[in-house]
Structures are given as structure tokens and as C-alpha cells.
Backbone bond lengths (Angstrom), bond angles and torsions (degrees), N, CA, C in turn:
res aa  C-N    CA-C-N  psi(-1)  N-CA   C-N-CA  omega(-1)  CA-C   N-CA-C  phi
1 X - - - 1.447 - - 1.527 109.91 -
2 X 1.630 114.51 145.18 1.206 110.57 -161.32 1.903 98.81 -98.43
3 X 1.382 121.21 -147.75 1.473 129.85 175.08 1.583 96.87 -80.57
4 X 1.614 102.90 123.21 1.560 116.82 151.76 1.429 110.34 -44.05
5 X 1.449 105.10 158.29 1.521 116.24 166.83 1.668 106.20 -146.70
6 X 1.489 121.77 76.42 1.286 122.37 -179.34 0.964 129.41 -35.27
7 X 1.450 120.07 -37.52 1.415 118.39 169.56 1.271 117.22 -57.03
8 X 1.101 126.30 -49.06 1.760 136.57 -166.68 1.560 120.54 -19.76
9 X 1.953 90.80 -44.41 1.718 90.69 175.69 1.493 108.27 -59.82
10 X 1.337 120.68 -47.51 1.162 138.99 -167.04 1.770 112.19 -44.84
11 X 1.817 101.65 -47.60 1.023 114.75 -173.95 1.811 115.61 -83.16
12 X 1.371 126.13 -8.39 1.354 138.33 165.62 1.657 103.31 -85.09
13 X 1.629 127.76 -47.06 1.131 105.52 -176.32 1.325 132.48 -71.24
14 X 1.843 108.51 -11.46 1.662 107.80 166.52 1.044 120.46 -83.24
15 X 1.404 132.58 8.57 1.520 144.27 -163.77 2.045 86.87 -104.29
16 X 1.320 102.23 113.99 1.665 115.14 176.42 2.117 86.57 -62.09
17 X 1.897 71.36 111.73 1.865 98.80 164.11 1.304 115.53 86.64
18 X 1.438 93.59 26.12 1.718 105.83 165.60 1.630 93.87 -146.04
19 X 1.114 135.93 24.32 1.433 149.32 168.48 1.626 100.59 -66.40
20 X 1.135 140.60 -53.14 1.580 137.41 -167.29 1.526 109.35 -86.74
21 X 1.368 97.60 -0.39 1.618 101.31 176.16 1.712 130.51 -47.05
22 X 1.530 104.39 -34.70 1.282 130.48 173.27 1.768 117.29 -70.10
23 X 1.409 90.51 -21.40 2.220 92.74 -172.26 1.122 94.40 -99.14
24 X 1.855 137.40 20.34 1.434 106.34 168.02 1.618 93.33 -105.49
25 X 1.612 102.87 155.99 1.496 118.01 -166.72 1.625 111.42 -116.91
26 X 1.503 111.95 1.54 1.269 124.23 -168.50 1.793 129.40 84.29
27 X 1.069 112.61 28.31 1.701 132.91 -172.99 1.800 105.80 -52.31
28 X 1.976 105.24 -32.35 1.356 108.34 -170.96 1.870 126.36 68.86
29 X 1.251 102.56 21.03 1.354 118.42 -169.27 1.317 113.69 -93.32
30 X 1.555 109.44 -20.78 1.689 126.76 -174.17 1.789 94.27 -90.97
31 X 1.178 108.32 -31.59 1.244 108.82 172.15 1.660 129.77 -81.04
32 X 1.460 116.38 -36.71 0.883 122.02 167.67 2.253 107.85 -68.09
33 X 0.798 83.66 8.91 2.051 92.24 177.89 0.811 114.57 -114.82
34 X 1.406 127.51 2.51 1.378 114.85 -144.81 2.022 84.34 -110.23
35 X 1.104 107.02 130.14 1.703 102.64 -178.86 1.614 125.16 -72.36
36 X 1.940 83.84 -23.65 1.525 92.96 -172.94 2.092 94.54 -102.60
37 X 1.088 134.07 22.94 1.229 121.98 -169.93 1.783 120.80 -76.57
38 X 1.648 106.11 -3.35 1.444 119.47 -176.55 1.572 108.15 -79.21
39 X 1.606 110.79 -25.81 1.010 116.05 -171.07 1.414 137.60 -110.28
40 X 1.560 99.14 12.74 1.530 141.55 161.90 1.364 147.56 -51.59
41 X 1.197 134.67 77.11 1.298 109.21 -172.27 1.423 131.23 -51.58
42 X 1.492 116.32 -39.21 1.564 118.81 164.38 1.380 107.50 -89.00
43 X 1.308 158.33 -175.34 1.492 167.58 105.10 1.551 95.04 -52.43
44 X 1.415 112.83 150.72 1.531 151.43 161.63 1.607 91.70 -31.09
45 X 1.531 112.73 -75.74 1.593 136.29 176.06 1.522 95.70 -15.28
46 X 1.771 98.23 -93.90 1.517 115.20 -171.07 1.308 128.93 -72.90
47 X 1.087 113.54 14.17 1.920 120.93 161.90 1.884 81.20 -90.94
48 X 1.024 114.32 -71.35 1.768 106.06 -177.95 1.267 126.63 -22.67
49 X 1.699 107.04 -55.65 1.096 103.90 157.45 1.950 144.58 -77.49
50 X 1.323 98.99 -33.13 1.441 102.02 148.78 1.481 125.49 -22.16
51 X 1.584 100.46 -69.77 1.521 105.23 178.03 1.699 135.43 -71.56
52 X 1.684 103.10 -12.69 1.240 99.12 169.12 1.470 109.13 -95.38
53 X 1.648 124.46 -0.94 1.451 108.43 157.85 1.401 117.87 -106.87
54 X 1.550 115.16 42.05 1.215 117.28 -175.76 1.500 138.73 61.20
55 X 1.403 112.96 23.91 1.514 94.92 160.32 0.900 128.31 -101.53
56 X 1.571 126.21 100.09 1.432 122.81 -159.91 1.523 109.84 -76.23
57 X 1.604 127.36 -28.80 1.135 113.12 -169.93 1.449 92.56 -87.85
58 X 1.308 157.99 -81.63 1.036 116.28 168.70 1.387 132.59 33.10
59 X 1.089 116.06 -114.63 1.876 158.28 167.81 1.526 98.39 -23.00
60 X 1.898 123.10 -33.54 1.560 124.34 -173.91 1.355 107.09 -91.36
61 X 1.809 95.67 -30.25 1.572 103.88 -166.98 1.386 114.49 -88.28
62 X 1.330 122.57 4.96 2.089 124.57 -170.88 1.354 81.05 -86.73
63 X 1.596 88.74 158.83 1.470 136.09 158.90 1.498 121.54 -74.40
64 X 0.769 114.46 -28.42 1.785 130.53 156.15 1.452 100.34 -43.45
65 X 0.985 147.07 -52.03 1.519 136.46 -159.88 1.428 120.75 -74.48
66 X 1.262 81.76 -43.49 1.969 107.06 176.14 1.568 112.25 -72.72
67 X 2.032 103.27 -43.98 1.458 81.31 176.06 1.571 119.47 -96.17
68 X 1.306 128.98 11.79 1.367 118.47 -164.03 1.665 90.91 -81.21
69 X 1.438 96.19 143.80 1.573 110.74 160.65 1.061 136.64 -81.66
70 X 1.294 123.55 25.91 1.709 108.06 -159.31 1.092 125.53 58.80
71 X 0.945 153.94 -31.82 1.769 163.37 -140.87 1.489 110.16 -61.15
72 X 1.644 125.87 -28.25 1.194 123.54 136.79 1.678 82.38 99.03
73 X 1.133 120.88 -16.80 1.919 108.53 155.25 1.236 133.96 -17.53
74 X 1.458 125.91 -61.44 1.286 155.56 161.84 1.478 94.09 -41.85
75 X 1.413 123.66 -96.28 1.245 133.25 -173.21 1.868 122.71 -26.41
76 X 0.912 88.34 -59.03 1.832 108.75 170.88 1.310 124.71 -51.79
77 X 1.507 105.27 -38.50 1.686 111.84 -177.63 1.306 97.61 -111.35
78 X 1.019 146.24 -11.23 1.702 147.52 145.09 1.631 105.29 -8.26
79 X 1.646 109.76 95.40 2.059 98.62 175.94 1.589 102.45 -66.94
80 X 1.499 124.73 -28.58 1.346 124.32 -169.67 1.465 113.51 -74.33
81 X 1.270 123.84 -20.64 1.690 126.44 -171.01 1.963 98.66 99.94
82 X 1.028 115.02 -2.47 1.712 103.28 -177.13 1.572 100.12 -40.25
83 X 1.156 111.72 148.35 1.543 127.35 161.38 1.718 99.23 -99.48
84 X 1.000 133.24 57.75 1.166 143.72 -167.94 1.919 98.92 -48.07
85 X 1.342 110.12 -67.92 1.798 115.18 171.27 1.555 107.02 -33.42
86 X 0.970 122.94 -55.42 1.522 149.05 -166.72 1.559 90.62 -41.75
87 X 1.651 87.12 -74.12 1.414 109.61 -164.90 1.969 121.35 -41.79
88 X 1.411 88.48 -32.69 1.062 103.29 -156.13 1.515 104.16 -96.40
89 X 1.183 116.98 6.25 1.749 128.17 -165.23 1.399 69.71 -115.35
90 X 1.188 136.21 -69.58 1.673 126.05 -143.77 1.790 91.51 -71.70
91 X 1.185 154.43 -12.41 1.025 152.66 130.20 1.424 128.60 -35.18
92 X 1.565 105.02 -55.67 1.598 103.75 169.10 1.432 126.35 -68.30
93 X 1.475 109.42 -11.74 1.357 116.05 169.29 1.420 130.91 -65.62
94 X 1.758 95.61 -34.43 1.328 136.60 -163.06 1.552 85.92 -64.57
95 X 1.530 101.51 -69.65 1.382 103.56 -170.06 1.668 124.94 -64.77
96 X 1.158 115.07 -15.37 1.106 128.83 175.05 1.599 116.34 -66.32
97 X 1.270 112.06 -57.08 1.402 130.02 163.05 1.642 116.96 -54.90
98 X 1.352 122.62 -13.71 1.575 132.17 -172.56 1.385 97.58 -81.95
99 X 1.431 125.09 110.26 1.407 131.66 163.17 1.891 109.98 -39.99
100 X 1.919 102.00 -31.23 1.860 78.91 -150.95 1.543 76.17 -120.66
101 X 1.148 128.04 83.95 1.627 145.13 -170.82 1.322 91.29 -171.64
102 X 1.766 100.39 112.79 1.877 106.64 -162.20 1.365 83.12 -136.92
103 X 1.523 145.05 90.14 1.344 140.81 140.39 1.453 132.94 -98.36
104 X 1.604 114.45 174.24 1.424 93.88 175.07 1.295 131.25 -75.32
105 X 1.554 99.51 -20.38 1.606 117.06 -149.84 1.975 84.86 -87.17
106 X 1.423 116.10 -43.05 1.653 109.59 -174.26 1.409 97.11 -51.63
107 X 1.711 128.43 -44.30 1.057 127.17 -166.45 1.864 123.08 -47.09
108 X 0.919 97.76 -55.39 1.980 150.39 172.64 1.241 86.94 -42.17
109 X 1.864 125.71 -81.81 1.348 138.00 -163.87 1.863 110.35 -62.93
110 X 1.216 102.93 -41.03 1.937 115.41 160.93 1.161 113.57 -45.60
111 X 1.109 112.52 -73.23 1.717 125.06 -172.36 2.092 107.96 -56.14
112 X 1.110 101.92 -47.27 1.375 111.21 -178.17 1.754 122.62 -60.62
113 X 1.449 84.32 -46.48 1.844 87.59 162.94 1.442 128.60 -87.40
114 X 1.746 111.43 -5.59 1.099 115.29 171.79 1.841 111.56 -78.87
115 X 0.941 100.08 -29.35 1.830 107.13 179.47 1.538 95.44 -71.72
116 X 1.750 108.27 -65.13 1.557 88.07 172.50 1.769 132.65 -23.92
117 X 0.639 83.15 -59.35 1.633 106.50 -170.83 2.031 113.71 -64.24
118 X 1.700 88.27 -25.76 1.428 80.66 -175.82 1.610 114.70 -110.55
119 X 1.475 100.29 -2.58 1.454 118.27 174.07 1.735 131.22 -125.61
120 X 1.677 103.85 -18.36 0.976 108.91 -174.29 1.143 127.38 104.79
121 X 1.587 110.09 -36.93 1.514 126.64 -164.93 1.986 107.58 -148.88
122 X 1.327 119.60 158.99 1.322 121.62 -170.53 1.669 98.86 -68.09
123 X 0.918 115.88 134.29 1.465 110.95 160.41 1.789 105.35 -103.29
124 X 1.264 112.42 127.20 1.415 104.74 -179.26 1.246 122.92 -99.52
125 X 1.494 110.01 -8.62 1.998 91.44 156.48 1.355 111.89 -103.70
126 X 1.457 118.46 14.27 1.707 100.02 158.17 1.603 120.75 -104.82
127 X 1.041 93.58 3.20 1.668 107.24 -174.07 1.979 91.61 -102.02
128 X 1.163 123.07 -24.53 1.412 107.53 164.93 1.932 124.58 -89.40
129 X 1.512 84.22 -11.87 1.975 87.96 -177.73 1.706 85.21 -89.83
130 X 1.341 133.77 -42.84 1.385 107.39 -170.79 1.459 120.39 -89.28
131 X 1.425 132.01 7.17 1.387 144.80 153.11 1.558 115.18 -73.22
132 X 1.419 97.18 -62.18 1.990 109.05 171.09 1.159 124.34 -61.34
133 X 1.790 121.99 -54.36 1.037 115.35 -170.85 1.670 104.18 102.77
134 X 1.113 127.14 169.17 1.015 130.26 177.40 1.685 123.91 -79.29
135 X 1.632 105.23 -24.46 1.123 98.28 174.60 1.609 104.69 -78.73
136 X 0.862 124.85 -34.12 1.927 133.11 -175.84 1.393 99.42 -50.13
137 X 1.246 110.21 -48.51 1.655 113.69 -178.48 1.126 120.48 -44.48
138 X 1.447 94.78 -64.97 1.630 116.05 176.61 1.807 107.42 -71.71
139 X 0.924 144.90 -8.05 1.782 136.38 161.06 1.580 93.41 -80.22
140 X 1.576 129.30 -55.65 1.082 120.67 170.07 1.879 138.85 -32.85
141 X 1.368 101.06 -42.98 1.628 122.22 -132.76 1.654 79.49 -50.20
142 X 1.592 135.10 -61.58 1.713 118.83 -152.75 1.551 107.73 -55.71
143 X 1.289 125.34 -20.63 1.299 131.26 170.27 1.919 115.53 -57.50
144 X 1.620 83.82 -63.11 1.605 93.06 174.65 1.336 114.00 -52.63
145 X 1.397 109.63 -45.11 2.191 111.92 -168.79 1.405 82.51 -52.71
146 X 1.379 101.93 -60.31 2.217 93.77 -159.50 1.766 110.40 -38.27
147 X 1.430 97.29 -75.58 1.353 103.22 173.52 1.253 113.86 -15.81
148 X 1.138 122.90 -75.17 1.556 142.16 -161.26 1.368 108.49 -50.01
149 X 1.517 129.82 -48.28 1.357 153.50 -157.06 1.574 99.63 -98.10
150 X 1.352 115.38 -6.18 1.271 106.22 169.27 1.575 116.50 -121.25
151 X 1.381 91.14 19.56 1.474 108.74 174.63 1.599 106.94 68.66
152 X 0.950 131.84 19.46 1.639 142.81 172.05 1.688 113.24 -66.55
153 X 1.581 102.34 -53.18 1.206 100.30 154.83 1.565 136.86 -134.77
154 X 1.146 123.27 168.21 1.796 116.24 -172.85 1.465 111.61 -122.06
155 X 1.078 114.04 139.01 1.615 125.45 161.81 0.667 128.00 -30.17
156 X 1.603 118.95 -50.55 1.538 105.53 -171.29 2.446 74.10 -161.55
157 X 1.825 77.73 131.90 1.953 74.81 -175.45 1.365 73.54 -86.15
158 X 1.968 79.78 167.46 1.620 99.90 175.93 2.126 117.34 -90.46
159 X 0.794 96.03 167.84 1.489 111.12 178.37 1.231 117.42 -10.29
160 X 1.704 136.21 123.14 1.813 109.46 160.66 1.439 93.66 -116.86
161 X 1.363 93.26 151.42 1.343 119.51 175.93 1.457 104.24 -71.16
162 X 1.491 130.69 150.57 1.195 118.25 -169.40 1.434 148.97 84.91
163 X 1.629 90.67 -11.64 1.532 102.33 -179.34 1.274 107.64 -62.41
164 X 1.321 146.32 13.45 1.544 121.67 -166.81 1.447 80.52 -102.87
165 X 1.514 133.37 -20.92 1.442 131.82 -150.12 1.304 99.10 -92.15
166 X 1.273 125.61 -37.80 1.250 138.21 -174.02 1.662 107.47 -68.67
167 X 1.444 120.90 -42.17 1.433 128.15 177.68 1.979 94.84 -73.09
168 X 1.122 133.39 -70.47 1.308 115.78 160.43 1.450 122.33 -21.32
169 X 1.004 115.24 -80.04 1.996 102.22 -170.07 1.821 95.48 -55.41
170 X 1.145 145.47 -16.66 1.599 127.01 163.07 1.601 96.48 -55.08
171 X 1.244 110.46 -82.88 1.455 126.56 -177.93 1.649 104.96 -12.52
172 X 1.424 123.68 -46.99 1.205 114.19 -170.19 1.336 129.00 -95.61
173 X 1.863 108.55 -6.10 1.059 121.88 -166.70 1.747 99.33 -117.98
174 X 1.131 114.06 -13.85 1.381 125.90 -174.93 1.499 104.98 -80.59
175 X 1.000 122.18 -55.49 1.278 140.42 -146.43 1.835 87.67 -63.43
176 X 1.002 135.78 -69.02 1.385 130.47 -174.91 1.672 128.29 -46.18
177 X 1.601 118.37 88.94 1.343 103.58 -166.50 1.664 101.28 -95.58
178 X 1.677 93.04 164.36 1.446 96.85 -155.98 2.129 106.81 -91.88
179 X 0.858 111.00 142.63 1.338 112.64 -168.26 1.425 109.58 -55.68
């Protein structure tokens, strides 16, 4: 375990949807829900608790963040009211926003909302050259030709209607960085 940072809880519960962070008491119920919790390095539970005794690197650095789904299990069967999902998004943000938090999956989650954002829609061979790299491409490519030739994937998607709306809701949701 690395250096506490006492504040930390402090600093997740003013972040809107990490506010209930403080009313879980450790019951293990978000954990026992959790579908993916076998395959975890922390549990739902003990990232919770992690973060209300401050280990933030810890708490930035689990696999829990990246793999939880949303699925809202945790949250639902919570006797305390935790927004446990909540909790755990205003965390991935956390980490997202952390200059010295270097993974693949932040990488992956960057790149993915940046296409969002700059197209509207996934593009799937630029979201694999800027995850892979060029050499990935190229170990890939007989995979990709197939794909491609079976119309699975396209070069370049065509047009969406709406993109100016789609760059707006970034604009409004972006704009707030997290402390």
C-alpha cells in the first residue's frame, strides 16, 4: 500500500455522484452483485473502502473501474443508499483526468470518446490504428481484410446527421474538470 491521502474521500464526495460515498459501512452486498466481482482485483466493497481511507492510487489504479459495467447491481441492493456505479464513474473520471495514471484501458476509453466526439459514431479502423499503433495493424491486417470484405467493417462510416448535437452535449459535459 502506497501514501494515504485523507482528504480523497472528501475530495470524491463533492464530485456530483460520488456524494453517498461516505454512507457505505462495508455490508459487501454491492459486491456480492456485482456479476463481474470474481474477476477483480479489488471488490465493489473494498475499492469503497480503499477510498474512504484514502488510497487514491490504489482506488485510480484497480481493474474494477475499467471492468464494471454499469449494471447498477451494486447500487440497487445498497441497504445504505450508496450509488456505488455513480461512485465508481466519478472515480474513473478521477483517473482519467490523472496526468500520472498510464493504462491501457484509460488509453482505449480516451481514444473512444475522442472519435465519439469528433464524428459522432465509432469509427473502427481509427479507433484500432490509435489503440494498436501501426505495428498492431499490421500483425492484425488478415483479420482486418476479412472483416472488411465481409462488410463488418468500413473505412471511413458515412455521414451522421446530428453531429453538431453530439459535439454540444461534449461541450456541456466536458467542460467540468474534476478536482
Amino acid at each position: 500500500m502506497k501514501i494515504q491521502d485523507p482528504s480523497f474521500k472528501y475530495k470524491v464526495a463533492s464530485i456530483p455522484g460520488g456524494e453517498t460515498l461516505l454512507n457505505c459501512f462495508q455490508c459487501g452486498v454491492c459486491t456480492s452483485s456485482c456479476p463481474y466481482s470474481v474477476w477483480l482485483d479489488w471488490k465493489p466493497h473494498q475499492v469503497m473502502r480503499l477510498a474512504i481511507l484514502g488510497f487514491k492510487d490504489e482506488v485510480l489504479d484497480t481493474d474494477m473501474l475499467w471492468i464494471c459495467s454499469s449494471c447498477y447491481a451494486c447500487t440497487v441492493r445498497c441497504p445504505q443508499g450508496v450509488d456505488v456505479k455513480e461512485v465508481m464513474d466519478v472515480l474513473r473520471r478521477m483517473a482519467l483526468l490523472d496526468k500520472g495514471f498510464v493504462r491501457d484501458e484509460k488509453k482505449f476509453y480516451t481514444e473512444f470518446l475522442d472519435l465519439i466526439k469528433r464524428y459522432g459514431r465509432l469509427n473502427t479502423m481509427r479507433m484500432f490504428l490509435r489503440v494498436t499503433g501501426l505495428k498492431g495493424f499490421t500483425e492484425n491486417l488478415k483479420l482486418g481484410f476479412s472483416l472488411f470484405s465481409k462488410g463488418k467493417i468500413k473505412l471511413f462510416p458515412g455521414k451522421l446527421k446530428g453531429q453538431r448535437e453530439v459535439e454540444e452535449i461534449f461541450e456541456k459535459t466536458v467542460k467540468e474538470e474534476v478536482p
